[in-house]
C-alpha positions as CSV (number, residue, x, y, z in Angstrom):
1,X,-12.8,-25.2,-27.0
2,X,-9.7,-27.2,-25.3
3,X,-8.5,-25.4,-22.8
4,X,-5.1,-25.3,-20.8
5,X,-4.9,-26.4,-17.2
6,X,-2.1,-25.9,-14.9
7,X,-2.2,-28.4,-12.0
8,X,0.0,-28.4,-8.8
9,X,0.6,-31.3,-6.3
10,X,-1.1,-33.9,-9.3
11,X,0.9,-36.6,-9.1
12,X,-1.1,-39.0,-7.0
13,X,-4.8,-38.2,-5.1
14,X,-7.1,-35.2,-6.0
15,X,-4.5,-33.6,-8.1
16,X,-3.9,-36.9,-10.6
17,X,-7.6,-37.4,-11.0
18,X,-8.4,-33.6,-11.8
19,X,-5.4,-34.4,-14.4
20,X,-7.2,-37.1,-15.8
21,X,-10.8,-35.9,-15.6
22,X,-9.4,-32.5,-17.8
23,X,-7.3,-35.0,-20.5
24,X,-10.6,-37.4,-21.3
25,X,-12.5,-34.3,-21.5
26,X,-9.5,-32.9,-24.4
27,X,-8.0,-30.0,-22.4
28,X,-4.4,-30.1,-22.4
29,X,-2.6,-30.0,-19.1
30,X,0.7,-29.6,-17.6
31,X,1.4,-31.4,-14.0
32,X,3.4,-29.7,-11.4
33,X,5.0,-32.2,-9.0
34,X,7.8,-32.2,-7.0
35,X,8.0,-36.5,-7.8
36,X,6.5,-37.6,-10.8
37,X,4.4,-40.9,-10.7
38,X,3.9,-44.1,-13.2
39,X,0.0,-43.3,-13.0
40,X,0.7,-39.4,-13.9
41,X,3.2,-40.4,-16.4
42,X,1.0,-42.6,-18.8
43,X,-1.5,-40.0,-19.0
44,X,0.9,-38.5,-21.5
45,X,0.6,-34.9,-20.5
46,X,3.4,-32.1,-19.7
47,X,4.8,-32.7,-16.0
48,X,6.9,-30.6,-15.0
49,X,9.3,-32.5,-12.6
50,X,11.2,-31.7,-9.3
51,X,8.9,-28.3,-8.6
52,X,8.5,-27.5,-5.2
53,X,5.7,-24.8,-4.6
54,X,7.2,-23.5,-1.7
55,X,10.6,-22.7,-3.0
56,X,11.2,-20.0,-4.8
57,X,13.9,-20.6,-6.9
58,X,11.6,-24.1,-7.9
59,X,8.7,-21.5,-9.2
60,X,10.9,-19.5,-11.1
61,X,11.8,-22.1,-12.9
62,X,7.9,-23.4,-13.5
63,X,7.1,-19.6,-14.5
64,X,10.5,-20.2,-17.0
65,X,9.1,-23.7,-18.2
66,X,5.7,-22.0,-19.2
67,X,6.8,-18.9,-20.8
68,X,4.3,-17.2,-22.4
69,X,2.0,-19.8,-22.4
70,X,-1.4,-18.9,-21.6
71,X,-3.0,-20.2,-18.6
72,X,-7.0,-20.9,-18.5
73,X,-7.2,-22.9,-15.4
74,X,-4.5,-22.6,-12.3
75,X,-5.6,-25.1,-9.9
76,X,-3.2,-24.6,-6.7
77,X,-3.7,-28.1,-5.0
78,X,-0.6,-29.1,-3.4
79,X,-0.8,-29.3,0.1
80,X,0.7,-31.3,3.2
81,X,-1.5,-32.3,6.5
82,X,0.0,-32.8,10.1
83,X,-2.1,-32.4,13.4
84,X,-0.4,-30.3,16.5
85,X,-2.4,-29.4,19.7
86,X,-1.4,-27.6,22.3
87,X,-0.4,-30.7,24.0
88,X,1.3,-31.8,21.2
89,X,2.9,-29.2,19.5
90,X,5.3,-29.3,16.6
91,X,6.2,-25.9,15.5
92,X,8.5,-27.4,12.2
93,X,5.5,-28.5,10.9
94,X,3.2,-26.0,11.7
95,X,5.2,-23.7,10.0
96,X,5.9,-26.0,7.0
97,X,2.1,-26.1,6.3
98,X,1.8,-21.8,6.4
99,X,4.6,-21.9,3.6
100,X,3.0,-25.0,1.1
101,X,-0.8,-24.4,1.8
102,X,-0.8,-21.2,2.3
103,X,1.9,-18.7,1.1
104,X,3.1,-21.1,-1.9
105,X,-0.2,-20.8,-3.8
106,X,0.2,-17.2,-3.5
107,X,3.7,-17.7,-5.1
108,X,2.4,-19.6,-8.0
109,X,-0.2,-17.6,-9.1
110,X,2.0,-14.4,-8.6
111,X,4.5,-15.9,-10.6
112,X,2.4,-16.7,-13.2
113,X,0.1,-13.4,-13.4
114,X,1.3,-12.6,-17.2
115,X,0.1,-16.7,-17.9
116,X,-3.5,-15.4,-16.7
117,X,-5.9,-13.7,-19.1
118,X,-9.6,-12.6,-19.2
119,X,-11.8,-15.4,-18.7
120,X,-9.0,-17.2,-16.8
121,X,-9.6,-18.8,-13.5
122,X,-7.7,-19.9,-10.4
123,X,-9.1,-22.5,-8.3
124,X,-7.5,-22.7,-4.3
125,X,-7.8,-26.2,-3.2
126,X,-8.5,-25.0,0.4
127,X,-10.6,-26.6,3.4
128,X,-13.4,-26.4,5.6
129,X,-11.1,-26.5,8.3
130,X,-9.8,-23.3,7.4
131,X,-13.5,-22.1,8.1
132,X,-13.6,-20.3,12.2
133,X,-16.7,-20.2,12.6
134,X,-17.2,-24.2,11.3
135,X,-14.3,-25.5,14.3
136,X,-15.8,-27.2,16.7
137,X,-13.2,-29.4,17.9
138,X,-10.0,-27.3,17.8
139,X,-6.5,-29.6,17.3
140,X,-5.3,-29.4,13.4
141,X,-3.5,-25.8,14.3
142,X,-1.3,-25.8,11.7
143,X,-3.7,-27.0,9.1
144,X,-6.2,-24.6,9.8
145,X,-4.2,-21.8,10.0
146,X,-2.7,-22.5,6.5
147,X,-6.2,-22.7,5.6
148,X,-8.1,-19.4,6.9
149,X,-4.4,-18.0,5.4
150,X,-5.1,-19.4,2.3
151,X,-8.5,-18.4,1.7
152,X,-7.7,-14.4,3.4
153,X,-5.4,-14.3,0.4
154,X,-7.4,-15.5,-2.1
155,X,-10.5,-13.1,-0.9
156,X,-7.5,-10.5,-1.5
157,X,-6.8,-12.2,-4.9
158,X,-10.1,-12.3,-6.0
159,X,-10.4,-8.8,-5.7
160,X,-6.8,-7.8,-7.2
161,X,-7.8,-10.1,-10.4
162,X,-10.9,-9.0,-10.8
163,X,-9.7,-5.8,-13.6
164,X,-7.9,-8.7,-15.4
165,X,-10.8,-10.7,-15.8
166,X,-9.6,-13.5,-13.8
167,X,-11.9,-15.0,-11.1
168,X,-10.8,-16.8,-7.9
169,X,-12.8,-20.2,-6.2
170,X,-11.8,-21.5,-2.3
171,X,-12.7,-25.0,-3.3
172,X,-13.0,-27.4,0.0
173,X,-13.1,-31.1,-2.1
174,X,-14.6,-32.5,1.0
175,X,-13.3,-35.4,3.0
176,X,-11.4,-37.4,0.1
177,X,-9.9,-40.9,0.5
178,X,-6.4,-40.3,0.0
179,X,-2.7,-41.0,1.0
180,X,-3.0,-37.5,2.8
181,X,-5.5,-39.0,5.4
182,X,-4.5,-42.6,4.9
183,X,-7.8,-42.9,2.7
184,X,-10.0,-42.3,5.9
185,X,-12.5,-39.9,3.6
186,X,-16.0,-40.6,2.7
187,X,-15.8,-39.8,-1.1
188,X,-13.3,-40.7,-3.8
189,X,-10.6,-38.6,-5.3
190,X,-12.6,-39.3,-8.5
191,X,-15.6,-38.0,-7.8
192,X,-14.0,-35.2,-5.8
193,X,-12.4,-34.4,-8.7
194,X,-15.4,-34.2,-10.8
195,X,-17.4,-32.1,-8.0
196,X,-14.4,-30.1,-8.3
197,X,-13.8,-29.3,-11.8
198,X,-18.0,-28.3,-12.4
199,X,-17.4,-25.7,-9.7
200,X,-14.4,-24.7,-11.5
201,X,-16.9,-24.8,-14.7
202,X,-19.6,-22.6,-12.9
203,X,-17.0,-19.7,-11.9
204,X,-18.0,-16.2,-13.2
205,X,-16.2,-12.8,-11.8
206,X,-19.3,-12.5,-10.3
207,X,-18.8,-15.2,-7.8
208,X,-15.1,-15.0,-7.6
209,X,-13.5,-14.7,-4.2
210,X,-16.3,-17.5,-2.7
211,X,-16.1,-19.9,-0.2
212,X,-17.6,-23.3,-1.5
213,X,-18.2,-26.9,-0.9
214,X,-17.2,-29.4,-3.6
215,X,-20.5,-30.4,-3.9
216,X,-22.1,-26.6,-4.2
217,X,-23.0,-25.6,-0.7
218,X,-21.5,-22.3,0.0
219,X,-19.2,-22.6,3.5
220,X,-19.3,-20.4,6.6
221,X,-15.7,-18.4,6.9
């Protein structure tokens, strides 16, 4: 049965791949981008344009756009990456990855808790860097802050959507070629995408609330 996926931060990378992995598969998808792009554009899907997750007035107007629409998938995957160290420190942007990676996920899905039914799901696009016990290197502060924040709350999600029948997943994609890392990563956003959405897939209350790997391995918090 087609199914309706809600995508944040899809207009280019991960987010535009997941978008196109759920359209050949006959799910129909609305885009949430703060820019739309050519490539999300010609997939000829709902994008819903100028929609910054970390403003709030910008997600009251997404939870306006959807109405009542029913949600079955809410993947929160807009994010931004900087690197501070203590040598190096730039509080701006430490603080401006806490409110997108972190607290603006929270937002969305809060916003759109009467879009979410049983059997819905919400996927966190989080990180392994977000993972304490897995830093061995320190640096990243900001991004692994917004991380561990991101999946505290959606361990604290997971729990509060359980009675609704909606389960959570703290997906890490792994390291993804992308604009976000100057397309340093080892796999590409298409096959991350497709790791991604059978987790997605696999996702039971059961398992809600879960740390995981794209590719299946469960990750140390």
């Amino acid at each position: 049965m087609s199914k309706h996926v809600v995508i944040t931060g899809a207009n280019r990378g991960i987010g535009l791949e997941l978008c196109r992995h759920y359209v050949a598969a006959g799910d129909r998808v609305t885009a949430v981008v703060r820019r739309t792009s050519e490539e999300l554009q010609s997939l000829g899907i709902t994008v819903l344009d100028g929609i910054d997750v970390s403003i709030a007035e910008d997600v009251r107007t997404l939870s306006s756009a959807l109405g009542d629409q029913v949600i079955d998938i809410l993947i929160n995957n807009a994010g931004i990456f900087h690197n501070e160290t203590l040598q190096q420190m730039d509080f701006t942007t430490l603080e401006q990855q806490l409110m997108v990676n972190a607290v603006a996920p929270v937002r969305v899905t809060h916003a759109l808790l009467r879009n979410l039914t049983a059997g819905g799901k919400v996927a966190m696009i989080t990180s392994r860097m977000g993972s304490i016990e897995d830093n061995g290197s320190g640096a990243y502060i900001g991004y692994r802050m917004s991380k561990a924040a991101l999946n505290a709350a959606g361990v604290s999600l997971a729990h509060e959507l359980k009675p609704q029948g909606v389960a959570v997943a703290l997906l890490h994609p792994g390291f993804v070629q992308t604009q976000m890392v100057n397309f340093a990563g080892d796999i590409s956003a298409t096959d991350a995408a497709q790791r991604l959405i059978q987790r997605i897939a696999e996702l039971t209350l059961e398992t809600s609330g879960g740390f995981w790997h794209a590719n299946g391995d469960r990750l140390p918090w």
